[in-house]
N, C-alpha and C positions, 0 to 999 in steps of 0.2 A: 492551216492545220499541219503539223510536225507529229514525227512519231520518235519517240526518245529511242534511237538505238540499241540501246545496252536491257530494252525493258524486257525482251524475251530471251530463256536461259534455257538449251537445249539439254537433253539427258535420253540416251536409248536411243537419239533418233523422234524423240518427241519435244514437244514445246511445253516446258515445267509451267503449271497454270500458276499465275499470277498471284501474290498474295499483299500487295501493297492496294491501297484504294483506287476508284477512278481507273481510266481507259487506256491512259497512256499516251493521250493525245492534248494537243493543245487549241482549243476553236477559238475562232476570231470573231466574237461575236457583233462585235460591229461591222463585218462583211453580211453576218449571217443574218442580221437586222433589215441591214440597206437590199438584198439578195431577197426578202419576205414581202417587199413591200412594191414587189413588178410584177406584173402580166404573169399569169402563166395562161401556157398556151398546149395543156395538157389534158390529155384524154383515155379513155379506159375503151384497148383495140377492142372490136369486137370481131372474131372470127366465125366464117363458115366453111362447110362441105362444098366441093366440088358443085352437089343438087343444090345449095344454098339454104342447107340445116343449119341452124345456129350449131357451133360447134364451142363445146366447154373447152375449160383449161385441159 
């Protein structure tokens, strides 16, 4: 993934929003293919209180 240098144009002190199409980036999607198709070893934390309350986001 690359990001095209020249894609963001400042003014005021802000970032002038973009008015060409697309991201601005370039994916490799033959990485992104071979990368979808491994283990994942991922999980959703779950936290508690100190008394061992489930505790929300």
């Amino acid at each position: 993934m690359s990001a095209v240098p020249h894609q963001f144009h400042f003014a005021d002190g802000f970032v002038k929003r973009p008015t060409d199409p697309g991201l601005g980036i370039d994916v490799d999607e033959a990485y992104v293919r071979e990368r979808s198709r491994g283990e994942v070893n991922w999980y959703n934390p779950v936290w508690h209180h100190d008394d061992g309350r489930l505790a929300e986001w």
